[in-house]
N, C-alpha and C positions, 0 to 999 in steps of 0.2 A: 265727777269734776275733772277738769282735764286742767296742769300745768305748767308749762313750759319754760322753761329757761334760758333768759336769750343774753350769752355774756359777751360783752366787748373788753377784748383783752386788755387792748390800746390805753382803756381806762382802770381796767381791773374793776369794772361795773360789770352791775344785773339788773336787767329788765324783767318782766314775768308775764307770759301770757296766760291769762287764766281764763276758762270759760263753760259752759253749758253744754255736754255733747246733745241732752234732748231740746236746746232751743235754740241753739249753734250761736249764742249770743257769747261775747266775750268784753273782758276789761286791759288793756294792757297796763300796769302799774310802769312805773321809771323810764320814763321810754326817751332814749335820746337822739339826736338830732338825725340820725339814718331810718326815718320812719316807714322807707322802703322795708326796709326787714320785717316791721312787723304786721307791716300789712300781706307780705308773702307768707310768715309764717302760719297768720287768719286766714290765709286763703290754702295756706296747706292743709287745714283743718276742717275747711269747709267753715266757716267762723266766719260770721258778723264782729267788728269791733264797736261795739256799743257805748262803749268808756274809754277815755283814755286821760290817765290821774300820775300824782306822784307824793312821794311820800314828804317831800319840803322842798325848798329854792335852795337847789343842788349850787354847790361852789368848784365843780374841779372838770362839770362839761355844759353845754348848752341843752337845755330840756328841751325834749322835742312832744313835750304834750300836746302845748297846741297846734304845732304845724300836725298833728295827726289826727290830733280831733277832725281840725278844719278840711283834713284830706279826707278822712272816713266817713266827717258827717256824723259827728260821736257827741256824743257829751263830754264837755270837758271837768273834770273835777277838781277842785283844790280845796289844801288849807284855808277854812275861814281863821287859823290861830294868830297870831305872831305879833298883833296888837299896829300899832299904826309904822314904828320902822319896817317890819317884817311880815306884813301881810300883802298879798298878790297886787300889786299897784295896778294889770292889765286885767284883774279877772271880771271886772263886768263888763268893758271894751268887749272883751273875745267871752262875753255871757257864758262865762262858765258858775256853777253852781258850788258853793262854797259848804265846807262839810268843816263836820263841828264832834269834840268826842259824844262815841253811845249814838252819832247816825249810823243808819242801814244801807247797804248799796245791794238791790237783788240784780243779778245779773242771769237770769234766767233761775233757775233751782240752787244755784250759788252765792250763800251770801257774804258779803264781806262787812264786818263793823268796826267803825272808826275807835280807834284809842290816841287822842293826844298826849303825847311822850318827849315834851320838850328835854329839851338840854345840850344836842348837839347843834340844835337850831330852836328857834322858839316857837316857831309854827310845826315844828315835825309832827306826823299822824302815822300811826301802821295800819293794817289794817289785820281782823280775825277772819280768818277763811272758815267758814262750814259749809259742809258738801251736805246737803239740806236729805237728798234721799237716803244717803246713807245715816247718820245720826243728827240729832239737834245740838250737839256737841261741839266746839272748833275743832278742828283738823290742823291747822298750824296759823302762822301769824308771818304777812310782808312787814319784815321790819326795817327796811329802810338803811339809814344811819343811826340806828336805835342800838341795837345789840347784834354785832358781828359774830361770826366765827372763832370765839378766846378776844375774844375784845369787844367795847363800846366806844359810839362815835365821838370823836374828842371835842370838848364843850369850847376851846380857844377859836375857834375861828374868826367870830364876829372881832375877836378883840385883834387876833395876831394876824387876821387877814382881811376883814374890810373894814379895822383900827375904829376899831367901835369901842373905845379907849371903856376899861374898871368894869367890864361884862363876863369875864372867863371866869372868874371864881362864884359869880352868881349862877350863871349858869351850869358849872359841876354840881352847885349844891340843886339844880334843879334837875339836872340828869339824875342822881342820889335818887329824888322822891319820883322819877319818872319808873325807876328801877324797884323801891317801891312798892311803887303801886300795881305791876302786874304779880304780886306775890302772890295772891289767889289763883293766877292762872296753872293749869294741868303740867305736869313733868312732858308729858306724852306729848304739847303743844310741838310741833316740826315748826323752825323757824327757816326763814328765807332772807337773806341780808340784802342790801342794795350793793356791797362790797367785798371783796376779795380780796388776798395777799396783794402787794401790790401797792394797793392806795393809800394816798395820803389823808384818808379820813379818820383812819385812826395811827396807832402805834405799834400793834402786834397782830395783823388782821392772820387770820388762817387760811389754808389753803383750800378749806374742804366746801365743797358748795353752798350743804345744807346740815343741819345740828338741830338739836332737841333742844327746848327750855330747858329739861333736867339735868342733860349735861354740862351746861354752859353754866348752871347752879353748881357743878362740881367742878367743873375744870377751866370756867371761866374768872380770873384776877377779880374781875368785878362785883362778884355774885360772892367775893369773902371776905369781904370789908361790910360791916354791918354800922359804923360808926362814920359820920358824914363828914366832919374834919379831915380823919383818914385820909378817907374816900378823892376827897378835894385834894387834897397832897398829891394823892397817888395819880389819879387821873390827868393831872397836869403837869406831871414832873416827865422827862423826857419825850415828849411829844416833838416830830420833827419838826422843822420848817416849812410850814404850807405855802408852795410853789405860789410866785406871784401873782400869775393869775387868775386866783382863786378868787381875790377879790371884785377882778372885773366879772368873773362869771356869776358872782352872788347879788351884784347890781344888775346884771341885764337879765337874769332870771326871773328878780325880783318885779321889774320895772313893764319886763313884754321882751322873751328871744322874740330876734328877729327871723325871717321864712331863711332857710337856708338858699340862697342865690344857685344860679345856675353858673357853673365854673365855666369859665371861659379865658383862657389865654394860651399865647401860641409859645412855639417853641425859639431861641434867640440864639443870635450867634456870640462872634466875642466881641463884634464891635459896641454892640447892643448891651451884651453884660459891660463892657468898661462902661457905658453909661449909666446906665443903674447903679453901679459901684460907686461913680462921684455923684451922683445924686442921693443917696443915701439909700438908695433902697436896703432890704434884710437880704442877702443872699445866704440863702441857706445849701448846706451839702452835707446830704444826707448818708453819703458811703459809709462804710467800717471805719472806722480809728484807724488803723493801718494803712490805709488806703490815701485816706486824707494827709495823713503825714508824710508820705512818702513823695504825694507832688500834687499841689492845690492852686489855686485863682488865688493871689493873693487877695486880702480884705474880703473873700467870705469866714463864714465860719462854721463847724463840723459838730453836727446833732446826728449821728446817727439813727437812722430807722430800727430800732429797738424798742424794749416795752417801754423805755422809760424817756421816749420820746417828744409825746403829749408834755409832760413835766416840764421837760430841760425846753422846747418849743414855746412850751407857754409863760416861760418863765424870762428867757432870752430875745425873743423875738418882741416887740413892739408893737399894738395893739394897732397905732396910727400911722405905721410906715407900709408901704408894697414889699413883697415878698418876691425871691425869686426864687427857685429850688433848683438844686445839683444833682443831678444822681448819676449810677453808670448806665441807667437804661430809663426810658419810659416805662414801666412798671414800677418801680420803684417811686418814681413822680408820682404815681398816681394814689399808691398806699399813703403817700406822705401827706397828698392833699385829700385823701379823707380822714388821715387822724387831725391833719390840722382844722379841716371842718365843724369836727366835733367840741374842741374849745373855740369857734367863733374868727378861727383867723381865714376870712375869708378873701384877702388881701392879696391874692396870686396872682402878680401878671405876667409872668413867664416860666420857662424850665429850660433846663440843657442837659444833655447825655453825655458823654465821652469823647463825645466831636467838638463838644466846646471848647476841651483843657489843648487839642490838638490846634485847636484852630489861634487858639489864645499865642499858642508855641511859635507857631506860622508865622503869626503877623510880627514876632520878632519880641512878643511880652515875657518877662520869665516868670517860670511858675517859683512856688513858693513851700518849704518841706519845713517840718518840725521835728526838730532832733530831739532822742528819747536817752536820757541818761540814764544811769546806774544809781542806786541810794549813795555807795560810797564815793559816786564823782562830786557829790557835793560838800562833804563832808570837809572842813579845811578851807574850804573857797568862797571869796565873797560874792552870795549869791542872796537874792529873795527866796525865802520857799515858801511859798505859798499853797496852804493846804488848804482845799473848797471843801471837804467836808461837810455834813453836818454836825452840829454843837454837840449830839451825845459821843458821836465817833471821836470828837476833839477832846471833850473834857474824858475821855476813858483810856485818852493816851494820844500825843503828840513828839515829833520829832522835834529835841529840843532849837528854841532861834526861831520856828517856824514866825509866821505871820497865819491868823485863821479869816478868809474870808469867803464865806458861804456860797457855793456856785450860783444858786441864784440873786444874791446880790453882787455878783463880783463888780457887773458892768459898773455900776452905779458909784463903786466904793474907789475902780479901779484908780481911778486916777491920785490916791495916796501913797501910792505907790512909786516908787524910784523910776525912772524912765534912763538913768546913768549907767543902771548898776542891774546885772544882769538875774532875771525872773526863771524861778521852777517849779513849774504845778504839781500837785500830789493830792493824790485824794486817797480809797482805799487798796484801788488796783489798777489803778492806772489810767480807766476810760473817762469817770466824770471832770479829771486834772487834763487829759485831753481838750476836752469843749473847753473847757477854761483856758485854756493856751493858744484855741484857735480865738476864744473871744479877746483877750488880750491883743492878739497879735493882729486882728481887724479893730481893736479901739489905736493902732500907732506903737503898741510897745515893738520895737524891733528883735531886741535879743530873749526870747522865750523858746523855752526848753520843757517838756514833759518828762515827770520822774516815770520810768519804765517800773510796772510793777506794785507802783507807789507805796503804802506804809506798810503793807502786807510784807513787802522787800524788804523794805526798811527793816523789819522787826525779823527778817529772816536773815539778816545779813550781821544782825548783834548788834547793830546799833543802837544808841542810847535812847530812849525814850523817857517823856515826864510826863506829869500829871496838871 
């Protein structure tokens, strides 16, 4: 049996390619919307892709099953689970063949069989690898958002992100008996996650690729809770914020992703960006935190090309507005427009390089810089501080007078906010209170400031903290 591993960092996701070396037949499990890679990686292999499946209606990128079926000419596979909200609304449009737990998938002398493992989602399935010539025994288990690396897939979603209101505690208790029910299975089982450190599918995912059932029964939180109340507690007590748009990606997964478009837009200048700016478009600039601060387009705002891009992008940016992208070069443009790809923001109609902020200068515009203060410049003065945090980093300690409101919702909440009385972002270390200073200061607040360092400072400078 041959299996590959194919990880998008961007998401802190895994695909997997798995296949036959004597019938060169293969299945790609998880496969998301860059289905160019796995069709090069099958073709690295000498590999037919014969399947191409996934283990539920992913919430944090767009599935690229079927645009890969349909490119390879594959079978497509899904969940028949999830009952009438959460079962594949496209799957006999796009005739794919719906799999139920205890079916069989042969993929040439490799088989894979279905185990439905609801909780994280209600349709979720893994699947049991056996390498047929070598024993009739499993080999390991794709599990999906079932059981990570020290962690399981967190069962809030439906509720706290596509507000499928009195679902998350039903669903822990059905993660509970998802967990279970593989008790019979082998220590020796190698598991395969769909997730890595990183992601927002759970609360403490690990770093490490791949892990045993045995271990994950000794050094996995989950596997030592034998009591389902507990359990319930545990599993939904600090779980982060799931990024907003997770809910639009669990509706268009659900419903048919659409073919990933072919990208097309040109490059603008500034007369071009000031119009997109009073039009409302999203202009995004993607440089370092420092960079941005130091001298920016006024009314864009600064996401950094980092891991946690996708997140802050998918979260900030607008689903039904045009995009425009900032970078210092065309390379940079272009990473940014394949992560933004992958959560569905297809919505790019322009870029600009470094020639633009000169050219902005020229025409007589001024640019626009955000000042980084010290913890103790605030200390004494009548200011907002405004920490975007998340709720566990908040209730585990705050600078006392704060105001807490959550980066991905700030847009939305911003306007509670004093427009008199001058604003300072803070988060843990400085860069998430950044994007929220740039998002503030493109929603109109004038006087915003970024705490340098943010609570990390704080707490290193002796200053008072509460609870």
């Amino acid at each position: 049996m041959l299996l590959k591993r194919l990880y998008e960092s961007a998401l802190a996701q895994a695909s997997y390619l798995v296949g036959c070396p004597d019938t060169k037949r293969a299945i790609i499990v998880d496969p998301n919307r860059d289905v160019d890679r796995y069709i090069a990686a099958a073709a690295a292999e000498g590999m037919t892709i014969a399947f191409a499946t996934e283990t539920h209606i992913h919430a944090d990128f767009v599935s690229g099953a079927r645009d890969l079926a349909r490119a390879t000419n594959a079978t497509l596979l899904l969940s028949g689970h999830g009952g009438d909200d959460w079962s594949y609304r496209f799957a006999a449009e796009a005739g794919a063949r719906l799999l139920h737990h205890g079916d069989r998938i042969d993929v040439g002398r490799v088989r894979l069989d279905v185990l439905h493992t609801p909780g994280h989602t209600p349709e979720h399935i893994c699947f049991l690898l056996t390498d047929t010539p070598a024993s009739d025994k499993p080999l390991g288990m794709l599990s999906g958002d079932f059981v990570f690396v020290g962690d399981v897939g967190r069962p809030d979603l439906l509720e706290r992100a596509a507000e499928i209101r009195g679902t998350m505690d039903a669903m822990a208790r059905t993660l509970f008996r998802s967990l279970e029910s593989i008790r019979a299975l082998p220590d020796y089982l190698q598991l395969w996650p769909g997730h890595g450190a990183g992601s927002a599918c759970g609360k403490a995912l690990g770093a490490v690729p791949s892990t045993t059932l045995g271990y994950e029964r000794i050094a996995n939180w989950a596997f030592q809770i034998g009591n389902q109340d507990e359990f319930v507690r545990e599993v939904l007590a600090g779980q982060p914020e799931p990024p907003a748009y997770f809910a639009v990606m669990k509706t268009v997964n659900r419903d048919g992703p659409p073919p990933r478009p072919a990208t097309e837009f040109k490059r603008i200048d500034a007369a071009a960006l000031g119009r997109h700016l009073a039009r409302g478009t999203r202009v995004v600039d993607v440089r370092p935190t420092r960079e941005f601060a130091a001298a920016h387009v006024p009314g864009t705002i600064n996401i950094p090309l980092s891991k946690s891009f996708t997140t802050w992008a998918g979260s900030l940016v607008p689903y039904d507005r045009d995009i425009v992208l900032l970078a210092e070069e065309r390379e940079n443009v272009d990473r940014a427009v394949s992560a933004l790809s992958l959560i569905g923001h297809d919505r790019i109609v322009g870029w600009g390089d470094h020639a633009v902020r000169e050219e902005w200068r020229a025409a007589g515009k001024p640019l626009d810089s955000t000042a980084q203060v010290e913890p103790a410049a605030v200390v004494g003065h009548d200011v907002q501080l405004v920490d975007v945090r998340a709720s566990s980093e908040w209730n585990a300690g705050h600078a006392p007078g704060a105001q807490h409101f959550f980066l991905g919702n700030l847009e939305k909440l911003a306007d509670s906010l004093s427009r008199d009385t001058p604003i300072v972002t803070q988060c843990q270390g400085g860069s998430r209170s950044a994007i929220a200073a740039s998002v503030l200061r493109a929603h109109g607040f004038k006087n915003v400031s970024n705490m340098h360092g943010g609570f990390d400072a704080w707490k290193r400078a002796g200053l008072p903290v509460e609870k």
